[in-house]
OpenMM code with the backbone's topology and positions (N, CA, C; nanometers):
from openmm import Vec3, app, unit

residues = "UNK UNK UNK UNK UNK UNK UNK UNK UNK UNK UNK UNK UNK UNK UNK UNK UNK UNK UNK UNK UNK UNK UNK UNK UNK UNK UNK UNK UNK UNK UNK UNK UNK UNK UNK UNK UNK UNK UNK UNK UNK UNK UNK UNK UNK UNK UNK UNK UNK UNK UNK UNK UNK UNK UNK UNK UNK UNK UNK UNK UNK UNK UNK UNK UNK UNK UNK UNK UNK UNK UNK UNK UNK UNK UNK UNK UNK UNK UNK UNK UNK UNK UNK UNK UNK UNK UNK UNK UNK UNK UNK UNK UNK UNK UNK UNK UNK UNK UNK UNK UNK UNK UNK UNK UNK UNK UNK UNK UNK UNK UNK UNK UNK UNK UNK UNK UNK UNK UNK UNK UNK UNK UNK UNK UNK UNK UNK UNK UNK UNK UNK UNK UNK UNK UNK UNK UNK UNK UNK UNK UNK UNK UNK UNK".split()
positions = [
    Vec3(-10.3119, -6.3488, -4.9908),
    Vec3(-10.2085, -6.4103, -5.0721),
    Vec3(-10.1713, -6.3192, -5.1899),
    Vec3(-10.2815, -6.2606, -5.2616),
    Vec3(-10.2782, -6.1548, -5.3557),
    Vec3(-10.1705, -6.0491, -5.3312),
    Vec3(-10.1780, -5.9480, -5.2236),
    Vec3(-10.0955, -5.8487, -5.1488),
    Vec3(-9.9449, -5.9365, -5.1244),
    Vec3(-9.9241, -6.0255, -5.0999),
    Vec3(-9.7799, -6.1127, -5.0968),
    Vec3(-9.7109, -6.1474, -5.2052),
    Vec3(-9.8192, -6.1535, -5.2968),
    Vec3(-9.7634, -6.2063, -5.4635),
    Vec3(-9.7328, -6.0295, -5.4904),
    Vec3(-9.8347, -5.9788, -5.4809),
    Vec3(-9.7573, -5.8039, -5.5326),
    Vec3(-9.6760, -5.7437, -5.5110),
    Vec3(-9.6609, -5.7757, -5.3388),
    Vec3(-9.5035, -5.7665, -5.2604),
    Vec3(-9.4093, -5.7834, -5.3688),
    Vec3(-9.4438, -5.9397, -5.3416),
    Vec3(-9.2668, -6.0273, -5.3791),
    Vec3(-9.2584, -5.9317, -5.5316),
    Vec3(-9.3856, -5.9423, -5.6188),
    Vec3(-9.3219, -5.9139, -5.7711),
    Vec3(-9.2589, -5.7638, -5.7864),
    Vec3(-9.3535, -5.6822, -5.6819),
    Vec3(-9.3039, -5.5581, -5.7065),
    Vec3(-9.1359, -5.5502, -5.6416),
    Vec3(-9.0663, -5.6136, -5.5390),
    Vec3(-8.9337, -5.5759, -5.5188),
    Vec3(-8.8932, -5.6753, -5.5838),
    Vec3(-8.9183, -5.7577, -5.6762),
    Vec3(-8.8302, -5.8260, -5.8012),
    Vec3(-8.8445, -5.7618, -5.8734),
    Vec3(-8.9496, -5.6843, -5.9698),
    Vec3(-8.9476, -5.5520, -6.0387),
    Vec3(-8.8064, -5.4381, -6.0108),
    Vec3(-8.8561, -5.3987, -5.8843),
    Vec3(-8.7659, -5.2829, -5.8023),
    Vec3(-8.5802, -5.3430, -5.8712),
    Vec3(-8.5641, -5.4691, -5.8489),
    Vec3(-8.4203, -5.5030, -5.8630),
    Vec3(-8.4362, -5.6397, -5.9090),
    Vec3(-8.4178, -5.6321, -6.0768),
    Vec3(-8.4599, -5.6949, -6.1312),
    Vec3(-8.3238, -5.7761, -6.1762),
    Vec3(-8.2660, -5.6473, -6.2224),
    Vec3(-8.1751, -5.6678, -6.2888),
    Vec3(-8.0411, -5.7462, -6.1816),
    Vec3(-8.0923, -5.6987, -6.0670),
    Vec3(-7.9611, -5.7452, -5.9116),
    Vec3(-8.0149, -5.9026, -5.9173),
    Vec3(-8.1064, -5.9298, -5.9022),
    Vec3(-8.1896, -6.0480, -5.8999),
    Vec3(-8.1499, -6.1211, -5.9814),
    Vec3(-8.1749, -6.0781, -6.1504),
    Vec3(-8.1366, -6.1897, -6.2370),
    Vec3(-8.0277, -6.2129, -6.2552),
    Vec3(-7.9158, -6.1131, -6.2656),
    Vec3(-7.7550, -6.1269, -6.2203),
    Vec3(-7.7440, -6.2670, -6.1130),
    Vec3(-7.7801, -6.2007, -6.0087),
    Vec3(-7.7845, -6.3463, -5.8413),
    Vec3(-7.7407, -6.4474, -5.9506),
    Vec3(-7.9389, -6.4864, -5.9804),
    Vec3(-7.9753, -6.6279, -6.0803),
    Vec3(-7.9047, -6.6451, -6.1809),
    Vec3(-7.8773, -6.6071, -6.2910),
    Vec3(-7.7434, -6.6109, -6.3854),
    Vec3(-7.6550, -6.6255, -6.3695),
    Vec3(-7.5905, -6.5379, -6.2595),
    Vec3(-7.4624, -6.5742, -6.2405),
    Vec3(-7.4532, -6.7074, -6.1346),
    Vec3(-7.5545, -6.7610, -6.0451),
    Vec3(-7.5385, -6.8527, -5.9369),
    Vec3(-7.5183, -6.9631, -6.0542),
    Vec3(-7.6181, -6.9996, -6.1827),
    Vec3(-7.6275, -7.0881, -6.2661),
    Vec3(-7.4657, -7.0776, -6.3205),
    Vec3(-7.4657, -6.9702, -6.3797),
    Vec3(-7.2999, -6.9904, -6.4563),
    Vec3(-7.2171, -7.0479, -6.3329),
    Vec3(-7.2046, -7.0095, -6.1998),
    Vec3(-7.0883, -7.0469, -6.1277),
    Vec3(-7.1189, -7.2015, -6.0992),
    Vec3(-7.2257, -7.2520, -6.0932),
    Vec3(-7.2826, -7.4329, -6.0611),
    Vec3(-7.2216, -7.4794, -6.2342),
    Vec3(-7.2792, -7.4379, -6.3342),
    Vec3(-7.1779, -7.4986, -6.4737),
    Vec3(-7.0302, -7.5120, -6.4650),
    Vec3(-6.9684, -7.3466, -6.3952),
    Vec3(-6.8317, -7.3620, -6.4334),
    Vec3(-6.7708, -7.4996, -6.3288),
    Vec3(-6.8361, -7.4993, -6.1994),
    Vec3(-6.7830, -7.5944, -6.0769),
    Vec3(-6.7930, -7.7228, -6.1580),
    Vec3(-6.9010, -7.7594, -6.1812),
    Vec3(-6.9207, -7.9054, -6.2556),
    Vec3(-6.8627, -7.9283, -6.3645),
    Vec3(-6.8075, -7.8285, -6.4565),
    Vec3(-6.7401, -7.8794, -6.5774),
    Vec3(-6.5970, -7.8690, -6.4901),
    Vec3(-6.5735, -7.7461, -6.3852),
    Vec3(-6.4515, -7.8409, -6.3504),
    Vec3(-6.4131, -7.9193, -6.2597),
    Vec3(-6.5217, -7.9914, -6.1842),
    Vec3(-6.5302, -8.0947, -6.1745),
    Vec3(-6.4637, -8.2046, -6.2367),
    Vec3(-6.5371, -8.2292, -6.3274),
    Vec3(-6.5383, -8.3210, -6.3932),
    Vec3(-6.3945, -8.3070, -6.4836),
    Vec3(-6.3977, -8.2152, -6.5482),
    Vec3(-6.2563, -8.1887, -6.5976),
    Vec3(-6.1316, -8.2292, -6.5316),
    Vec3(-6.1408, -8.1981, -6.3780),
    Vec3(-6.0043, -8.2132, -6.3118),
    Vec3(-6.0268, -8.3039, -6.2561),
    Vec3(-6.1356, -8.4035, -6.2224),
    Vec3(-6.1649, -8.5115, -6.1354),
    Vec3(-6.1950, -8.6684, -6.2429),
    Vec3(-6.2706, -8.6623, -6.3436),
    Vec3(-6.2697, -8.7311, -6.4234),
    Vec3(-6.2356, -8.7680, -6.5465),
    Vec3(-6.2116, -8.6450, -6.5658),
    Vec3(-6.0664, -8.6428, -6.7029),
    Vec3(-5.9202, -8.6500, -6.6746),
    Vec3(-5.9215, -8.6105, -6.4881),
    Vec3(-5.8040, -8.5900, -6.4776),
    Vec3(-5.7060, -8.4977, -6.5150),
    Vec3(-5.7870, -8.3843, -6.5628),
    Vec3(-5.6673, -8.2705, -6.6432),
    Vec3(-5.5939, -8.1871, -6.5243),
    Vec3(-5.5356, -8.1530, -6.5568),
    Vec3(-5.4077, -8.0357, -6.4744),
    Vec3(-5.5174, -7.9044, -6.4036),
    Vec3(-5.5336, -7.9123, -6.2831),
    Vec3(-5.6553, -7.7763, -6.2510),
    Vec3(-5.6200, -7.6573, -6.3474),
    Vec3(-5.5109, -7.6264, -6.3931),
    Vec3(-5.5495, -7.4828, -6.4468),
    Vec3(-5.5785, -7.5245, -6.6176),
    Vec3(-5.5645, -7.6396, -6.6615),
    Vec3(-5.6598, -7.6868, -6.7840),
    Vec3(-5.7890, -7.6829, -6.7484),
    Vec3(-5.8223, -7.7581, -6.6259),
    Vec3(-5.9757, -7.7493, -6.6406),
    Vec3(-6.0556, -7.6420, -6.6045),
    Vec3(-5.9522, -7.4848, -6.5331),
    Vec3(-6.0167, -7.4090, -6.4932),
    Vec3(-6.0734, -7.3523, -6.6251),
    Vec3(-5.9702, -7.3631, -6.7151),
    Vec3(-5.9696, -7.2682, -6.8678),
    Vec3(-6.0433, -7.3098, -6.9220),
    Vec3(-6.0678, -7.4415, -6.9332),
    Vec3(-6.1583, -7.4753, -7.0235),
    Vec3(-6.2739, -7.5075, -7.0150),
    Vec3(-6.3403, -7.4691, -6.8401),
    Vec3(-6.4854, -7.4697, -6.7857),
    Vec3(-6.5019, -7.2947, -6.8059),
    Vec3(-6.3908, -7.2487, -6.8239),
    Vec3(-6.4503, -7.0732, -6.8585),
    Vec3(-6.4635, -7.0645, -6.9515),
    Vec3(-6.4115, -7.1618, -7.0686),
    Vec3(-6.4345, -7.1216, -7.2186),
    Vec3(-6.5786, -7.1758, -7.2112),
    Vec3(-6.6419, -7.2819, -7.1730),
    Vec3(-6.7630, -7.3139, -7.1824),
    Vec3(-6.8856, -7.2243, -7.1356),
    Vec3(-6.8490, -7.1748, -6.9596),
    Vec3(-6.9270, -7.0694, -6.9296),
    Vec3(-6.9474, -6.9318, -7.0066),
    Vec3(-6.8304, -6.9217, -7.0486),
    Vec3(-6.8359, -6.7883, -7.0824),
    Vec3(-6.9693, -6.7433, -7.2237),
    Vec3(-6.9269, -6.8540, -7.2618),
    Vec3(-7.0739, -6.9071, -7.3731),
    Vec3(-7.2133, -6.8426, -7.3381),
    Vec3(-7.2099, -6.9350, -7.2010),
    Vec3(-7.3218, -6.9731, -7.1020),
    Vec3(-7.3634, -6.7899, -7.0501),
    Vec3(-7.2618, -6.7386, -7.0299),
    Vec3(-7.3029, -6.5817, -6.9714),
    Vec3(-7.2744, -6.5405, -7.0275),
    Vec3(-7.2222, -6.4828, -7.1802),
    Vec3(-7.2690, -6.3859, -7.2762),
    Vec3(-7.4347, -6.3934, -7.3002),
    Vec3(-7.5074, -6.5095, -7.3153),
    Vec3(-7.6083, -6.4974, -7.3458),
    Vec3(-7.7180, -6.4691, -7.2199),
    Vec3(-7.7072, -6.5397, -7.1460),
    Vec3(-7.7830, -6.5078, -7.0449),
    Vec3(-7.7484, -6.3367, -6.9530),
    Vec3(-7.6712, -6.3048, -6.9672),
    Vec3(-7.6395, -6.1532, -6.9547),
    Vec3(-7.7408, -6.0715, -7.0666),
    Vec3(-7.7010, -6.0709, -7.1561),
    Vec3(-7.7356, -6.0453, -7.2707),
    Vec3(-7.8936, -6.0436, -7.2838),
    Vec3(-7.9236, -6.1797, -7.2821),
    Vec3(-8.0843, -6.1789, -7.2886),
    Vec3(-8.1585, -6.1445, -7.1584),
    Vec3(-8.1164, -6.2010, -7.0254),
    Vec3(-8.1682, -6.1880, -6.9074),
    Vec3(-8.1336, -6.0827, -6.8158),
    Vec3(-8.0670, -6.0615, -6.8042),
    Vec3(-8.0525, -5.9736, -6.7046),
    Vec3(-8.0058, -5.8383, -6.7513),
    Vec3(-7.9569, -5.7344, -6.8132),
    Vec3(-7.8904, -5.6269, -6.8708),
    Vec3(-8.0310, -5.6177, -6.9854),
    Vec3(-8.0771, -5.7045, -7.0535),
    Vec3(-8.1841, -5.7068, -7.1753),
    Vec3(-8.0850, -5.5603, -7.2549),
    Vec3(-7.9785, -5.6363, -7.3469),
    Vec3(-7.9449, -5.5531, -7.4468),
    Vec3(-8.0333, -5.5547, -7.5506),
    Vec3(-8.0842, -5.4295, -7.6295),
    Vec3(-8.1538, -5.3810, -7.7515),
    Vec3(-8.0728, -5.3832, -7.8471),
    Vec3(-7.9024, -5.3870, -7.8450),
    Vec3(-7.7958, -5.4301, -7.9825),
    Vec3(-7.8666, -5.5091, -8.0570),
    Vec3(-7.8973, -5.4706, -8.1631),
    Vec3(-7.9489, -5.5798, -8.2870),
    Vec3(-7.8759, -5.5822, -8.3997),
    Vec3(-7.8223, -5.4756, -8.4342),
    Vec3(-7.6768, -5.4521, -8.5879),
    Vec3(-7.5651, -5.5858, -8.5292),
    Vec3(-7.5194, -5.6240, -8.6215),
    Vec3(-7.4259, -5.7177, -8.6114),
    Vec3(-7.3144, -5.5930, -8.5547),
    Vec3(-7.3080, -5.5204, -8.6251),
    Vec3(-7.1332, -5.4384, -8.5440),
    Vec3(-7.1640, -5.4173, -8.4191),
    Vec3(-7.2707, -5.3492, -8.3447),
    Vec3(-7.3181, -5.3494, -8.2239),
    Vec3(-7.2793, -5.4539, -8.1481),
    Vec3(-7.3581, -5.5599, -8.1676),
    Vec3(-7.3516, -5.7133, -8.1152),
    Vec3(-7.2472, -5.7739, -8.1169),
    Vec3(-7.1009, -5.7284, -8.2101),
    Vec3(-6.9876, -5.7840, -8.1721),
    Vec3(-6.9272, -5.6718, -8.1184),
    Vec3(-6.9517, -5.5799, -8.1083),
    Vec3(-6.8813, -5.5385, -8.0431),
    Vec3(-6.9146, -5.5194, -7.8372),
    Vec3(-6.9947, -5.5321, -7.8317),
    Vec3(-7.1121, -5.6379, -7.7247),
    Vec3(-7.0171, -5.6856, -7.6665),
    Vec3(-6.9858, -5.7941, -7.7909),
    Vec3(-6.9593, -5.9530, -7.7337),
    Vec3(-6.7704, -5.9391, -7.7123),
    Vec3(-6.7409, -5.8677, -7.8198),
    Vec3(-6.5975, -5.8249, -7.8045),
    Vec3(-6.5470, -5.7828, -7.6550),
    Vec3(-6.6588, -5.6583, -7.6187),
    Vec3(-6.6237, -5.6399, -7.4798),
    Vec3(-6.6549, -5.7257, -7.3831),
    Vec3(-6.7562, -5.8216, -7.3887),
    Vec3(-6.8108, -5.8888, -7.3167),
    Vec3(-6.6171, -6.0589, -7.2491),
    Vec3(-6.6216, -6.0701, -7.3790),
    Vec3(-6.4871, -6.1607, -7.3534),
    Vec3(-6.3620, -6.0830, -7.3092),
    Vec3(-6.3472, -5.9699, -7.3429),
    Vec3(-6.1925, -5.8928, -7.3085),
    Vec3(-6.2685, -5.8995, -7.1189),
    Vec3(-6.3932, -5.8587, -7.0886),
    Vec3(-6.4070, -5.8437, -6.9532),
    Vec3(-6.3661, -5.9351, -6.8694),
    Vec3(-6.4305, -6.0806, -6.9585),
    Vec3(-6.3920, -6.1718, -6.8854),
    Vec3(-6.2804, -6.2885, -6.9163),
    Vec3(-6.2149, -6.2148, -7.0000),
    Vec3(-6.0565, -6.2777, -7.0483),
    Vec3(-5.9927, -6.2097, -6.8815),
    Vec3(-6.0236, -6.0817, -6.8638),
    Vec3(-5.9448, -6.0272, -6.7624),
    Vec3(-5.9729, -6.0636, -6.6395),
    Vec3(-6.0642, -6.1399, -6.6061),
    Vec3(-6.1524, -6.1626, -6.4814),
    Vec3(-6.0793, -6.3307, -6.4451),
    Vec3(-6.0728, -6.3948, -6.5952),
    Vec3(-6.0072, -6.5624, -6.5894),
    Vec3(-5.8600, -6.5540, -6.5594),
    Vec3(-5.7755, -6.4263, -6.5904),
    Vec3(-5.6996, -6.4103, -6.5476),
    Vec3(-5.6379, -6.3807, -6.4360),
    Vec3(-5.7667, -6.2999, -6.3487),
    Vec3(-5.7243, -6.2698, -6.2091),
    Vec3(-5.7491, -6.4340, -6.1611),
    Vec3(-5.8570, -6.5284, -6.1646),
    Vec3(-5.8862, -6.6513, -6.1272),
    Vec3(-5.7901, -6.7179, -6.1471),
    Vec3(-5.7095, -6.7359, -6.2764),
    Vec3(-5.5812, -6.7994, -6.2840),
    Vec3(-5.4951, -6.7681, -6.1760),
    Vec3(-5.4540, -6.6631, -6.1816),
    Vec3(-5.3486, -6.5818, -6.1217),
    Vec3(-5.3952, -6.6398, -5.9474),
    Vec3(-5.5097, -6.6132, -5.9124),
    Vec3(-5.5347, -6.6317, -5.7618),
    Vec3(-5.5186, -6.7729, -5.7408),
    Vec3(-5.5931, -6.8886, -5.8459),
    Vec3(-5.5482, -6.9918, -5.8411),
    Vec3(-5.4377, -7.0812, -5.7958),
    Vec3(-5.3144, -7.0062, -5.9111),
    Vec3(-5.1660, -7.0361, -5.8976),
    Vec3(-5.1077, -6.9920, -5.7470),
    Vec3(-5.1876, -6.8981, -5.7022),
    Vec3(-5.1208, -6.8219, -5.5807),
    Vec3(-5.1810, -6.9183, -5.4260),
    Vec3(-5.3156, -6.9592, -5.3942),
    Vec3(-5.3878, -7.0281, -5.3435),
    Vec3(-5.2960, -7.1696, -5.3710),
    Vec3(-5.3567, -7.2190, -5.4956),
    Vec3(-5.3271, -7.3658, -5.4536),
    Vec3(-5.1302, -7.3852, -5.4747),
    Vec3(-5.0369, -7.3415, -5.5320),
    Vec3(-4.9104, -7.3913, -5.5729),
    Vec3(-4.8236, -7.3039, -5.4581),
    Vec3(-4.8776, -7.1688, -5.4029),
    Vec3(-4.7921, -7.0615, -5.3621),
    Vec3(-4.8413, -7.1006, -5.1900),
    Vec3(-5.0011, -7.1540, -5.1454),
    Vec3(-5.0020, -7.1235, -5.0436),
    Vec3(-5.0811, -7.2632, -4.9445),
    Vec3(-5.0861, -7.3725, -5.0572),
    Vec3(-5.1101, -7.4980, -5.0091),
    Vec3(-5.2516, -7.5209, -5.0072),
    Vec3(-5.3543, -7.4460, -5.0650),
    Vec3(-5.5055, -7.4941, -5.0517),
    Vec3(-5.5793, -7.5481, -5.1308),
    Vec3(-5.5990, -7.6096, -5.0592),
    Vec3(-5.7339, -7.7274, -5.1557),
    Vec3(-5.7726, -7.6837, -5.2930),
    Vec3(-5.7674, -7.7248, -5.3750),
    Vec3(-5.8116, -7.6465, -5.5248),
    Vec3(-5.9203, -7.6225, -5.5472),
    Vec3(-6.0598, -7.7232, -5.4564),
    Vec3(-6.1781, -7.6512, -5.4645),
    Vec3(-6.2081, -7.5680, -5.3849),
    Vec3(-6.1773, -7.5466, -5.2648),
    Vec3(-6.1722, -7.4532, -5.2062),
    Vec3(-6.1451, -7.3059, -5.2646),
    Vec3(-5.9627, -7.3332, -5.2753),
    Vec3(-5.9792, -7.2251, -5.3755),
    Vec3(-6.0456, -7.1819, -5.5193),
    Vec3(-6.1014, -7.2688, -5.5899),
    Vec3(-6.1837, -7.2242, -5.7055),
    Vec3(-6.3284, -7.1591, -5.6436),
    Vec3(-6.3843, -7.2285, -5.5191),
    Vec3(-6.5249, -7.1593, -5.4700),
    Vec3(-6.4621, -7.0048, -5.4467),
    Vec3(-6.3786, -6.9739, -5.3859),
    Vec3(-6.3364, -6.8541, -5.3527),
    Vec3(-6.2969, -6.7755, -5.5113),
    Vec3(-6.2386, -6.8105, -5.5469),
    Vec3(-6.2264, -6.7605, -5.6859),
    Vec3(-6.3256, -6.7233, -5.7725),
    Vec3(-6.4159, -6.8076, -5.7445),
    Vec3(-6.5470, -6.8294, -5.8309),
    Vec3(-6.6359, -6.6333, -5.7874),
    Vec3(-6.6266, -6.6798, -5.6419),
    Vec3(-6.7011, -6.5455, -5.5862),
    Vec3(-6.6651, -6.3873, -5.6308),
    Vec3(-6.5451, -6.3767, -5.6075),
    Vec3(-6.4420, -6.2606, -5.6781),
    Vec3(-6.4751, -6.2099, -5.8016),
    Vec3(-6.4614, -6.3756, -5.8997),
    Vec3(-6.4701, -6.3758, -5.9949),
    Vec3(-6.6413, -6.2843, -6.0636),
    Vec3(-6.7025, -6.3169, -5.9746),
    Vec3(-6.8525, -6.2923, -6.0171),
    Vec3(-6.8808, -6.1419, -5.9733),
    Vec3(-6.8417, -6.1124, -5.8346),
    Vec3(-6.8396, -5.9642, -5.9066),
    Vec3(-6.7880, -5.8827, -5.9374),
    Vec3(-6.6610, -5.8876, -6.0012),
    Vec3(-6.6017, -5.8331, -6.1266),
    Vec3(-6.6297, -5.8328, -6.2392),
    Vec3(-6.7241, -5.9283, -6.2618),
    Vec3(-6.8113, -5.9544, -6.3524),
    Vec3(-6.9527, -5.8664, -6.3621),
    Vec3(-7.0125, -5.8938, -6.2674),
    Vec3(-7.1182, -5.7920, -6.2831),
    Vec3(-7.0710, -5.6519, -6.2766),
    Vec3(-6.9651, -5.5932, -6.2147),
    Vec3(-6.9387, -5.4438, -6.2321),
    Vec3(-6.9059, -5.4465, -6.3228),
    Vec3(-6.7993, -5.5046, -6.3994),
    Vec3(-6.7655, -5.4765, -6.5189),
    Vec3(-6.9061, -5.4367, -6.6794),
    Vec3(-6.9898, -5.5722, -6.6562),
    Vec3(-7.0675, -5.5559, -6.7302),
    Vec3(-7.1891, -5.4555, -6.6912),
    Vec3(-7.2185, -5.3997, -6.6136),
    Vec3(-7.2853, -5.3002, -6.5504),
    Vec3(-7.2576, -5.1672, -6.6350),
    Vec3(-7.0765, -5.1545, -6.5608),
    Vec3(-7.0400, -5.0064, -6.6116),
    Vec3(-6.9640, -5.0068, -6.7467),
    Vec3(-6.9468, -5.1177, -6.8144),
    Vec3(-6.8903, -5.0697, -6.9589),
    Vec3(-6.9515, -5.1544, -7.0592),
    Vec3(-6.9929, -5.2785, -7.0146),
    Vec3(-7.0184, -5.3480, -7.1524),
    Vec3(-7.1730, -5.3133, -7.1557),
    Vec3(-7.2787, -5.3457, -7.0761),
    Vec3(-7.3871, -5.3340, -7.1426),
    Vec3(-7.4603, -5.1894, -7.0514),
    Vec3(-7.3840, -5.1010, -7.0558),
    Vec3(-7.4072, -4.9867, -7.0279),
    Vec3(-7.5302, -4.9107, -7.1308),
    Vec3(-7.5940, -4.8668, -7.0263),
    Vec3(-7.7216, -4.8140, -7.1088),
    Vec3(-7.6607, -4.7249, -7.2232),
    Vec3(-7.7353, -4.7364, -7.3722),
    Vec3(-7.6727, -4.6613, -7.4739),
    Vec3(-7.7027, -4.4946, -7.4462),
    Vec3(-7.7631, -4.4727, -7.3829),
    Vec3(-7.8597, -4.3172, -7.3504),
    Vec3(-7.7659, -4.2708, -7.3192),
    Vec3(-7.6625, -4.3061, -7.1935),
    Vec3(-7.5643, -4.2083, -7.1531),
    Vec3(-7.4367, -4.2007, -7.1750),
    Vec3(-7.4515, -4.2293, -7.3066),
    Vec3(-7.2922, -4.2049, -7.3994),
    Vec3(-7.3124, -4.0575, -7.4323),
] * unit.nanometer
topology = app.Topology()
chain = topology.addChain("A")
for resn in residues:
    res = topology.addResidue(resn, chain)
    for name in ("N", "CA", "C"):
        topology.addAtom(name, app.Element.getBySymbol(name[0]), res)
């Protein structure tokens, strides 16, 4: 059992960071579904209100857990850390925009289900997200 536990930890070691991305980001995409859920199903709002405003919530949700879990940024100066976080929202200001955009195109342009299209959106959405934050936002400081 010993040799199986060393297995598993050593290729979670090996790709740690692929791993906690998965888990982080699987968690952020189950928040954003359920807030819009609920947003467009029990509030009743307009889908592209509730898409916006389950990303303003996530986005919360994955600055930090990026941040702390998976990337483990060492930024500790406040200018550092906003500027972190500065890039961290322009990434995914641009990412809610392709989701909008695919949204409007999916459900108004091509007749599909809106959750449907948000699961599909959702996926896209996530890794543009991790490349993005990979290669510019929490890019190791060493190879500047």
């Amino acid at each position: 059992m010993k040799k199986l536990w060393d297995f598993g930890w050593g290729l979670y070691k090996k790709h740690e960071e692929g791993i906690n991305y998965l888990i982080f980001g699987f968690l952020a995409f189950v928040l954003n579904y359920i807030l819009y859920f609920i947003f467009a199903d029990t509030i009743a709002m307009h889908y592209m209100a509730a898409t916006g405003l389950s990303w303003v919530l996530t986005v919360v949700f994955a600055y930090w857990t990026n941040r702390t879990f998976v990337f483990k940024s060492q930024n500790k100066d406040k200018k550092s850390v906003a500027a972190e976080f500065a890039a961290f929202i322009g990434a995914r200001v641009a990412t809610e925009l392709l989701e909008l955009g695919l949204m409007y195109l999916m459900v108004d342009m091509m007749a599909i289900n809106d959750k449907v299209s948000k699961l599909v959106c959702q996926v896209l959405v996530i890794l543009a997200n991790y490349v993005l934050s990979k290669i510019w936002i929490f890019k190791d400081k060493r190879e500047k």
